[in-house]
mmCIF file of the C-alpha atoms, coordinates in Angstrom:
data_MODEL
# 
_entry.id   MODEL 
# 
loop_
_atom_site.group_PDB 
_atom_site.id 
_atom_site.type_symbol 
_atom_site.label_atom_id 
_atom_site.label_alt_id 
_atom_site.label_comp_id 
_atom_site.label_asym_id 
_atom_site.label_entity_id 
_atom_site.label_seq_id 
_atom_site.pdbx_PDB_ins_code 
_atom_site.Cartn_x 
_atom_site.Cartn_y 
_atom_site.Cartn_z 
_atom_site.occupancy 
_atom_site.B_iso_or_equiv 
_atom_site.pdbx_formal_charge 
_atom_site.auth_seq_id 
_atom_site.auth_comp_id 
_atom_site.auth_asym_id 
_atom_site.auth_atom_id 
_atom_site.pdbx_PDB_model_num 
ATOM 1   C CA . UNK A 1 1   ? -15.811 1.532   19.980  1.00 0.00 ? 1   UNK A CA 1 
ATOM 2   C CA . UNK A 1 2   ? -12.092 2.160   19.110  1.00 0.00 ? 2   UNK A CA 1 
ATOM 3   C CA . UNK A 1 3   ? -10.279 1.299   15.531  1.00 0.00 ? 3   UNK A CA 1 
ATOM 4   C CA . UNK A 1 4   ? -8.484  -1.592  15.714  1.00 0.00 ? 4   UNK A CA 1 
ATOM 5   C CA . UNK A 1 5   ? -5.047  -0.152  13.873  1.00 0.00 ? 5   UNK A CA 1 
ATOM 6   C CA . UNK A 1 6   ? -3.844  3.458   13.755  1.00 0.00 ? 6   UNK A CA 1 
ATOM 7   C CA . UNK A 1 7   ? -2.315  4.277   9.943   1.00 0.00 ? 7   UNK A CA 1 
ATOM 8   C CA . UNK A 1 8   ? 0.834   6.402   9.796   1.00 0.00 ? 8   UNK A CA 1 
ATOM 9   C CA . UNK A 1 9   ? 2.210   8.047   6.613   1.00 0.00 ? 9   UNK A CA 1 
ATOM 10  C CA . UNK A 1 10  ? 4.789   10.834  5.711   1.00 0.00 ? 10  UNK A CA 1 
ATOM 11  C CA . UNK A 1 11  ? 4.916   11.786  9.550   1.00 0.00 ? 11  UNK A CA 1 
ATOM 12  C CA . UNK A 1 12  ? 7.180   9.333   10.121  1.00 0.00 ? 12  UNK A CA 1 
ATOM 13  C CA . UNK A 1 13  ? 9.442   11.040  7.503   1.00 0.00 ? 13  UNK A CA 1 
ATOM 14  C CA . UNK A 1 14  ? 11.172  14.341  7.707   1.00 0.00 ? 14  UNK A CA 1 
ATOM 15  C CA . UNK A 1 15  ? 13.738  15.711  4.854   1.00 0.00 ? 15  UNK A CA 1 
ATOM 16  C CA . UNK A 1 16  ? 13.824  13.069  2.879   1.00 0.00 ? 16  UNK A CA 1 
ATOM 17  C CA . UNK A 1 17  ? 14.802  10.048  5.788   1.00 0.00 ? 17  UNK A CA 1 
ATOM 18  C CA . UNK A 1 18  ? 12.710  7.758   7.979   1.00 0.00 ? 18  UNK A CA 1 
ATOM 19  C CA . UNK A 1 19  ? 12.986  9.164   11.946  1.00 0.00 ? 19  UNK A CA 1 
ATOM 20  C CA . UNK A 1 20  ? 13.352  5.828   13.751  1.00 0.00 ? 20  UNK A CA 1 
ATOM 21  C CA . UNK A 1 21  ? 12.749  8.426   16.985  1.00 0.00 ? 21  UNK A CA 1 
ATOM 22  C CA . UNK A 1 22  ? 9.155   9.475   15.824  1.00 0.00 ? 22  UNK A CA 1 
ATOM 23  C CA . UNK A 1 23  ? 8.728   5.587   14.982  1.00 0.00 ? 23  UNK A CA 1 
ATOM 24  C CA . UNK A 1 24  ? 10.159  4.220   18.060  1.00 0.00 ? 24  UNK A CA 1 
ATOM 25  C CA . UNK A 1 25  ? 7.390   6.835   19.800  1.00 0.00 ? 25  UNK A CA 1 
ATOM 26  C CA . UNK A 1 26  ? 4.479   5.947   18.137  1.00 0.00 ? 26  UNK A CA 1 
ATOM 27  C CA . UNK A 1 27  ? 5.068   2.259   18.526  1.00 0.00 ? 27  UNK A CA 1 
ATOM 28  C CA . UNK A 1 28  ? 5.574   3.197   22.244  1.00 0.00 ? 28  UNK A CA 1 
ATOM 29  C CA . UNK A 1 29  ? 2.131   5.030   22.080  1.00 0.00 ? 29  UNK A CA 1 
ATOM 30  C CA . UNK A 1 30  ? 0.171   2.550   19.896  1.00 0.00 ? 30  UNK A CA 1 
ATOM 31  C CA . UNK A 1 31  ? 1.754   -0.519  19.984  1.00 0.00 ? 31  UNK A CA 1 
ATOM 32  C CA . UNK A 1 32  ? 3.235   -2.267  16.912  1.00 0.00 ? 32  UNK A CA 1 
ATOM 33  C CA . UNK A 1 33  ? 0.712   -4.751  16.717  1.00 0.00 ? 33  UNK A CA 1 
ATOM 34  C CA . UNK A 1 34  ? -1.980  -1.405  16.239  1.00 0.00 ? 34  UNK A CA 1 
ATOM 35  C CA . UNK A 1 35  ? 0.317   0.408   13.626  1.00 0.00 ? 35  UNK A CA 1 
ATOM 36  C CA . UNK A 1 36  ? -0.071  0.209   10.234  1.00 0.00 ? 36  UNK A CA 1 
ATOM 37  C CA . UNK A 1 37  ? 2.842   2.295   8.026   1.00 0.00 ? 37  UNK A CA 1 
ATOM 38  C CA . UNK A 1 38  ? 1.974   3.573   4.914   1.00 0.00 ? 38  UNK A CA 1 
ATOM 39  C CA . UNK A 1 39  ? 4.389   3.917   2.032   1.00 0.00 ? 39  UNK A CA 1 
ATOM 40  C CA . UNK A 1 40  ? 3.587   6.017   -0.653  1.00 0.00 ? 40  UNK A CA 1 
ATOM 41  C CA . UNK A 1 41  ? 5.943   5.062   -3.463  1.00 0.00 ? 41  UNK A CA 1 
ATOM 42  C CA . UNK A 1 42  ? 7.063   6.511   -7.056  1.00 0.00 ? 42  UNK A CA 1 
ATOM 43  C CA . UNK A 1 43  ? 9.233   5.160   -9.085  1.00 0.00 ? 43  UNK A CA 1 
ATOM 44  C CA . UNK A 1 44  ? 12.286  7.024   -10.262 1.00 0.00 ? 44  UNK A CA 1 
ATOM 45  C CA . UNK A 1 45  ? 15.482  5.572   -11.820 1.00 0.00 ? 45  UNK A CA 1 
ATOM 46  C CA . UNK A 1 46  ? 14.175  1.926   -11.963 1.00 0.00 ? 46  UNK A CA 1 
ATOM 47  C CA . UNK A 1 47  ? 13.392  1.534   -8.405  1.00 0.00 ? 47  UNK A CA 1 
ATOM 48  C CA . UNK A 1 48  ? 10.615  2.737   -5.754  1.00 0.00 ? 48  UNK A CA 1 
ATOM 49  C CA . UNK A 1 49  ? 10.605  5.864   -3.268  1.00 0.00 ? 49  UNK A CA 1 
ATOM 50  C CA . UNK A 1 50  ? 8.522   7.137   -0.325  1.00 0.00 ? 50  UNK A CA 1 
ATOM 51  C CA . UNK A 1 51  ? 7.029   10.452  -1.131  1.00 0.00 ? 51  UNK A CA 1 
ATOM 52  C CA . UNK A 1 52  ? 6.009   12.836  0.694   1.00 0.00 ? 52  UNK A CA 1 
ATOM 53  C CA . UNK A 1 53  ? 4.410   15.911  0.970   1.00 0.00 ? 53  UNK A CA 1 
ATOM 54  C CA . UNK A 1 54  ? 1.220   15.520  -1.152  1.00 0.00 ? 54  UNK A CA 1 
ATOM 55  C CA . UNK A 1 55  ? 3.315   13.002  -3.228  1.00 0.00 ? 55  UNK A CA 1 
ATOM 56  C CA . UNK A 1 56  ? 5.683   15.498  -4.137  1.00 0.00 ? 56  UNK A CA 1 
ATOM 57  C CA . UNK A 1 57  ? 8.991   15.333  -2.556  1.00 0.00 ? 57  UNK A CA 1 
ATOM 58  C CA . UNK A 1 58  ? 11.111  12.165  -3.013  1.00 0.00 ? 58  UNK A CA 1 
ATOM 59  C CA . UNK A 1 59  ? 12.695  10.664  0.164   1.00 0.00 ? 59  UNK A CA 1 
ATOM 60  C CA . UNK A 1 60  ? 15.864  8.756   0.350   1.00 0.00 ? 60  UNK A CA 1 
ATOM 61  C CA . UNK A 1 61  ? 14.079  5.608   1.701   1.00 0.00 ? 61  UNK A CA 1 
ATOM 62  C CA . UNK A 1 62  ? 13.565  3.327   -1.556  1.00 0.00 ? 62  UNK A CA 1 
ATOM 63  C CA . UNK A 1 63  ? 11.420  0.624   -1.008  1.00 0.00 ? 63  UNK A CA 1 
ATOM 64  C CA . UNK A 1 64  ? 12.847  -2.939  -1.417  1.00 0.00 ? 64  UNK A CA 1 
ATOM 65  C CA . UNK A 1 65  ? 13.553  -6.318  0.327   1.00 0.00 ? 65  UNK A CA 1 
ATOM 66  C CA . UNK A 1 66  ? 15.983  -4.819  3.311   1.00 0.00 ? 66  UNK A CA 1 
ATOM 67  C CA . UNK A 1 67  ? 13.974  -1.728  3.531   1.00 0.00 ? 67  UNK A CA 1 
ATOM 68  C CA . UNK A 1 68  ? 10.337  -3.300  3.768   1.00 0.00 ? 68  UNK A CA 1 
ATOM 69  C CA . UNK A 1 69  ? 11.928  -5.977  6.510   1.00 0.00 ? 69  UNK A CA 1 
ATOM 70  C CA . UNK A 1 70  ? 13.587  -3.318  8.457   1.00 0.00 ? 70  UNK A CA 1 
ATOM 71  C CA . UNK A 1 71  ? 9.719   -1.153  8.469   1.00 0.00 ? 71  UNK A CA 1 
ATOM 72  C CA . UNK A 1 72  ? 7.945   -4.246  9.290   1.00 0.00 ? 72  UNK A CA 1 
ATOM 73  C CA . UNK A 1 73  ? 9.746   -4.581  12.539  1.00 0.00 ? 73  UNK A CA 1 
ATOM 74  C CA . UNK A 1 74  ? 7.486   -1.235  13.626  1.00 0.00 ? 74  UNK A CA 1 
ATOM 75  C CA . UNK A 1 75  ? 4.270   -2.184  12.453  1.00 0.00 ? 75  UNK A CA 1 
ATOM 76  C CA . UNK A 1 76  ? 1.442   -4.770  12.032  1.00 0.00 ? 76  UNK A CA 1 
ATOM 77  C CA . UNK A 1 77  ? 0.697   -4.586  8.779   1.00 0.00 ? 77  UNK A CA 1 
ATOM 78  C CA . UNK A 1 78  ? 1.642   -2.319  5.386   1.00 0.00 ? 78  UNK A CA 1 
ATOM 79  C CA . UNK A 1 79  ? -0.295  -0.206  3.048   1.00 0.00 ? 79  UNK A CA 1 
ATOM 80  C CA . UNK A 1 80  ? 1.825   0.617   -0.047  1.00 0.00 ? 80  UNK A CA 1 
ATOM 81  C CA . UNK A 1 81  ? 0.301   3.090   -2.580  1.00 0.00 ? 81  UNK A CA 1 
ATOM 82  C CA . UNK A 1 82  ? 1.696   3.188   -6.113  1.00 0.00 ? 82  UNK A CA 1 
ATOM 83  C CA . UNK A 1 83  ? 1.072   6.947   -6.443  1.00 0.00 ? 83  UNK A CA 1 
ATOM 84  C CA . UNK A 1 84  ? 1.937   6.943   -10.421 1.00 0.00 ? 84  UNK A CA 1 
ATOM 85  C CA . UNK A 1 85  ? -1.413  4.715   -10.835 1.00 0.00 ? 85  UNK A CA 1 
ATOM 86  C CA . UNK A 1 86  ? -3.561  6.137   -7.591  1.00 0.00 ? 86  UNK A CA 1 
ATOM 87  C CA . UNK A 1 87  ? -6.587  7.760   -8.363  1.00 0.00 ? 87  UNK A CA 1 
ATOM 88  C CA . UNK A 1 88  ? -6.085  7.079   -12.310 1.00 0.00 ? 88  UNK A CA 1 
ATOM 89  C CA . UNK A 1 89  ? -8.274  4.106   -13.249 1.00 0.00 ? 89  UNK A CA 1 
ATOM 90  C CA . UNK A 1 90  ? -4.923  3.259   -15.850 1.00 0.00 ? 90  UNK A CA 1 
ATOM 91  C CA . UNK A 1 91  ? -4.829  -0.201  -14.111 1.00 0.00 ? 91  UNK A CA 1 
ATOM 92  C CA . UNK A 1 92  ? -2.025  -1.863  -11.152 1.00 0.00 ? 92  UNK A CA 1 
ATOM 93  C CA . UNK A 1 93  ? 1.819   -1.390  -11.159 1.00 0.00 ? 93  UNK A CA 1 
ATOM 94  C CA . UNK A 1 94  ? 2.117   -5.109  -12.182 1.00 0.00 ? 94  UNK A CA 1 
ATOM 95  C CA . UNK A 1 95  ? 6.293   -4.870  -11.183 1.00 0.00 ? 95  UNK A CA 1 
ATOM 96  C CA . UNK A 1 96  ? 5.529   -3.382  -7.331  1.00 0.00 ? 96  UNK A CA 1 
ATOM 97  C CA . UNK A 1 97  ? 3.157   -5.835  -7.016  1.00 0.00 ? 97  UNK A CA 1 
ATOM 98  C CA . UNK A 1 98  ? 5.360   -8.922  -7.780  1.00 0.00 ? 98  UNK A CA 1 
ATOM 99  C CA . UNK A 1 99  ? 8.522   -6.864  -6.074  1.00 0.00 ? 99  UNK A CA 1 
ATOM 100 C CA . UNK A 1 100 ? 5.798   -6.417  -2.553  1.00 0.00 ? 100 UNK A CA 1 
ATOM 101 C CA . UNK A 1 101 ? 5.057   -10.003 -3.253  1.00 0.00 ? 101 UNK A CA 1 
ATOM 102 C CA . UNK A 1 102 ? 8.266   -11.195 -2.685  1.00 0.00 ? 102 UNK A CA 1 
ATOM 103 C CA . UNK A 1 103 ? 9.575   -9.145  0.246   1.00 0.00 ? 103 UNK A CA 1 
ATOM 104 C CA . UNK A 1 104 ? 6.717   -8.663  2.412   1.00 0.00 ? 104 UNK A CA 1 
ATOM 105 C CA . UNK A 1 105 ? 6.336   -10.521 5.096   1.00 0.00 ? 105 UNK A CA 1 
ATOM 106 C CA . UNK A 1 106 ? 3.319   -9.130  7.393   1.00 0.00 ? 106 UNK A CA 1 
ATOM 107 C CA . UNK A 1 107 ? -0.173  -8.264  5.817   1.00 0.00 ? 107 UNK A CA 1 
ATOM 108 C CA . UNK A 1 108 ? 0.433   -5.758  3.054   1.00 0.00 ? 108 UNK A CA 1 
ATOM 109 C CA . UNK A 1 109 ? -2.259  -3.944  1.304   1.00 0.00 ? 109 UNK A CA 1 
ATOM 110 C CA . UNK A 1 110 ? -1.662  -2.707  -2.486  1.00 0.00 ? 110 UNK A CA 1 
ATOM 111 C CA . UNK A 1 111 ? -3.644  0.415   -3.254  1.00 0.00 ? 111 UNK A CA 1 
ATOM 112 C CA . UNK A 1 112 ? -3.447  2.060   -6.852  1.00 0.00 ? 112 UNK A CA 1 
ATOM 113 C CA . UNK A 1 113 ? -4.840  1.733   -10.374 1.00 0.00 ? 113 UNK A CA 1 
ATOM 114 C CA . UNK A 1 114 ? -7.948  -0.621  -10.030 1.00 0.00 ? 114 UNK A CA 1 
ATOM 115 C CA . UNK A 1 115 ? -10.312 -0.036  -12.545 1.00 0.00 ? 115 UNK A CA 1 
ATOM 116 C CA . UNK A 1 116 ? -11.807 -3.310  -13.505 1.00 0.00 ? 116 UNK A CA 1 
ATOM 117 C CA . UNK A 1 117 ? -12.586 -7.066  -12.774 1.00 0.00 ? 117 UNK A CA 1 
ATOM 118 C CA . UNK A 1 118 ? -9.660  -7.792  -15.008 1.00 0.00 ? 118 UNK A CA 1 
ATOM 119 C CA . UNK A 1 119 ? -7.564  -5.812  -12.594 1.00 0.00 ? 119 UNK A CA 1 
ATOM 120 C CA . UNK A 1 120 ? -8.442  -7.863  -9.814  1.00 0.00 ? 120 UNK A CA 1 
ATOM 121 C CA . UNK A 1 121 ? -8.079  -11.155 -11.737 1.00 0.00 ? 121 UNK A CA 1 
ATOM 122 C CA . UNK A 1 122 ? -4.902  -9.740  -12.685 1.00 0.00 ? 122 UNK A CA 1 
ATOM 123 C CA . UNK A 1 123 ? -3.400  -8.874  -9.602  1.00 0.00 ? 123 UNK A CA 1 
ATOM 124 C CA . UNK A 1 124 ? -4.925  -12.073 -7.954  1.00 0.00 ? 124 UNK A CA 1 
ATOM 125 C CA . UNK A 1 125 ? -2.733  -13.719 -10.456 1.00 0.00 ? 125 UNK A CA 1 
ATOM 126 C CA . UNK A 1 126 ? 0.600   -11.287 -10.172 1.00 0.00 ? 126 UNK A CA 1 
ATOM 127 C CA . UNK A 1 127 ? 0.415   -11.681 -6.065  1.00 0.00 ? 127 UNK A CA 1 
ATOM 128 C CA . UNK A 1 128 ? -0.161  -15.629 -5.697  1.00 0.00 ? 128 UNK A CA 1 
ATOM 129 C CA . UNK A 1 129 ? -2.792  -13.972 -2.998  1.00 0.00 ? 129 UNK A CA 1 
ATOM 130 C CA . UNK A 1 130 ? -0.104  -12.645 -0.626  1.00 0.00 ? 130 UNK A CA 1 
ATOM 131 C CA . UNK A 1 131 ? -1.177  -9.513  -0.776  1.00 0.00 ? 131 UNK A CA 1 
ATOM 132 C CA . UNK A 1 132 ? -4.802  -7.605  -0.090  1.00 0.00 ? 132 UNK A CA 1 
ATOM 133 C CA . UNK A 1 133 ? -5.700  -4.908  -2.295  1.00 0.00 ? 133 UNK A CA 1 
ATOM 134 C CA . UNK A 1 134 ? -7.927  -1.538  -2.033  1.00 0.00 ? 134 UNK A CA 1 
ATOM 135 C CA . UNK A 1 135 ? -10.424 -0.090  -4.388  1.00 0.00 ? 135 UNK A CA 1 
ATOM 136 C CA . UNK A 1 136 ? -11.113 3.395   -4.540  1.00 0.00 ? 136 UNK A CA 1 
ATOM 137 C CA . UNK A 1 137 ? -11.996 6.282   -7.539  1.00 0.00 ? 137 UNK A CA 1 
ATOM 138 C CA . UNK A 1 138 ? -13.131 3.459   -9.707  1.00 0.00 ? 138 UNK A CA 1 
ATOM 139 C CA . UNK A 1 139 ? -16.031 2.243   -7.471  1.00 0.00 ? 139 UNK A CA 1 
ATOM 140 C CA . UNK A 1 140 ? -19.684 3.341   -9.261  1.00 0.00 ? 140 UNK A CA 1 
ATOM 141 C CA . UNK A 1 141 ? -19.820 4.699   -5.140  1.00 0.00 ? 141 UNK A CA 1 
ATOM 142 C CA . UNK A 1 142 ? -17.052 7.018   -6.003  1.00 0.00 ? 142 UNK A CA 1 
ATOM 143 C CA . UNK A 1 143 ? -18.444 7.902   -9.609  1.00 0.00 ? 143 UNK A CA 1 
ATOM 144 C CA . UNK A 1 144 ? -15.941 5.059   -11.175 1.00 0.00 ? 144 UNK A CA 1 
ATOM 145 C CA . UNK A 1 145 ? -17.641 2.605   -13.781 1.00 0.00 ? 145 UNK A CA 1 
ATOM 146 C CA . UNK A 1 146 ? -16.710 -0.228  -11.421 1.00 0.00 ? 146 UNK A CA 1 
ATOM 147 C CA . UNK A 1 147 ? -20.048 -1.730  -9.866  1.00 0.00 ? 147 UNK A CA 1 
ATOM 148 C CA . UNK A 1 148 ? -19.343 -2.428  -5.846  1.00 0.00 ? 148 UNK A CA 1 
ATOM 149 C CA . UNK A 1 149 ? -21.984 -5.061  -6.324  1.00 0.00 ? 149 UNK A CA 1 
ATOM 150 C CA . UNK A 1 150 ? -19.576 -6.516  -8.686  1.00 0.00 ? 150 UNK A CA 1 
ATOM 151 C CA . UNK A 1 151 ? -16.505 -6.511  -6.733  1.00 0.00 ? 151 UNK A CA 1 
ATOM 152 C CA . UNK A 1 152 ? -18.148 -8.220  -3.962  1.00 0.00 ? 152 UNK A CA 1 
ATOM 153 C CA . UNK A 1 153 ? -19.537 -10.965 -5.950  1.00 0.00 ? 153 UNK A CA 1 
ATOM 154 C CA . UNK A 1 154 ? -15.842 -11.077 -7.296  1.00 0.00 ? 154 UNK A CA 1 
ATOM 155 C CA . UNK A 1 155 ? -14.629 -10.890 -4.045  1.00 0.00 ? 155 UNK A CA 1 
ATOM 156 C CA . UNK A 1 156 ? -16.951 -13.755 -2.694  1.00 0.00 ? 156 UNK A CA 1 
ATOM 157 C CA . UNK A 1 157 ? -16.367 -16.328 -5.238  1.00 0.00 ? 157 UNK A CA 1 
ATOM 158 C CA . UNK A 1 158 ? -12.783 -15.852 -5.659  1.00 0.00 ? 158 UNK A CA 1 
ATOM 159 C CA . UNK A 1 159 ? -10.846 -15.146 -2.246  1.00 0.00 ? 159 UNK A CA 1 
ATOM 160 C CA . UNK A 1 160 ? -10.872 -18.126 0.485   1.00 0.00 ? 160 UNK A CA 1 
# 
C-alpha cells in the first residue's frame, strides 16, 4: 500500500523565503496532484506568516489571496495550521478561517484550536463548508475532553 499524498512543511522554506527550486523538485518527484503544502501561520502585525523552525522563526511569505494562489499551483491540496491556537483547546482563529475561505481554491484543511462541538458548528458556519478541518489534543483519544464518538456523530449528521 502507498499514501495517497506526500505533506511538505518548512522544507520548502529556507531563511525566511519560499525556494521555488526545492518546490519545483519535489513536484518533479511526487507529482503535484500527490503534494500537499503545509503552512504553518502566526499572525504578526495584522496579517499571517509561515513559520518555521518549530514555529519559531517568521518567514517573509505572508499568507493571503496572491500568495495562497501562487502555492496552489504546486500542490493538490493545503493544510494551514493556525499555530497561535494549535495544541491549545482556546477554540479556531475565526479571521484565518473566513480569510482561507475566501482565497483558497483547492481542498484546504484548517487545523488549530478545536475543542468542542460548538467549535465545529462554529467553523461549519465561518467556512460556508469550503474548507475541511482537523482535530487533534482535544480528542478524549488524545486525553482532550472532546468524545471521538461525538465528533463522528457530529460529523455524520452534519457534513454531506
Amino acid at each position: 500500500m502507498y499514501a495517497s499524498h506526500v505533506i511538505v512543511t518548512s522544507y520548502i522554506f529556507d531563511n525566511g523565503d519560499i525556494n521555488i527550486d526545492k518546490l519545483n523538485k519535489l513536484v518533479n518527484e511526487v507529482g503535484k496532484g500527490k503534494l500537499v503544502i503545509d503552512l504553518s501561520c502566526k499572525q504578526k502585525n495584522g496579517k499571517w506568516f509561515v513559520v518555521t523552525n518549530k514555529w519559531t522563526t517568521f518567514s517573509n511569505f505572508e499568507i493571503n489571496k496572491s500568495t495562497i494562489r501562487e502555492i496552489e499551483k504546486y500542490c493538490d491540496e493545503l493544510l494551514i495550521h493556525a499555530v497561535d491556537v494549535e495544541g491549545k483547546r482556546t477554540g479556531i482563529e475565526e479571521d484565518l478561517v473566513k480569510q482561507l475561505t475566501e482565497w483558497v481554491k483547492i481542498p484546504t484543511t484548517y487545523a488549530g484550536g478545536v475543542r468542542s462541538i460548538k467549535d465545529l458548528e462554529k467553523f461549519l458556519k465561518v467556512s460556508n463548508r469550503k474548507l475541511d478541518i482537523t482535530i487533534g489534543s482535544s480528542l478524549d483519544l488524545f486525553g482532550g475532553d472532546l468524545s471521538y464518538s461525538e465528533v463522528v456523530r457530529f460529523c455524520k449528521n452534519n457534513l454531506h
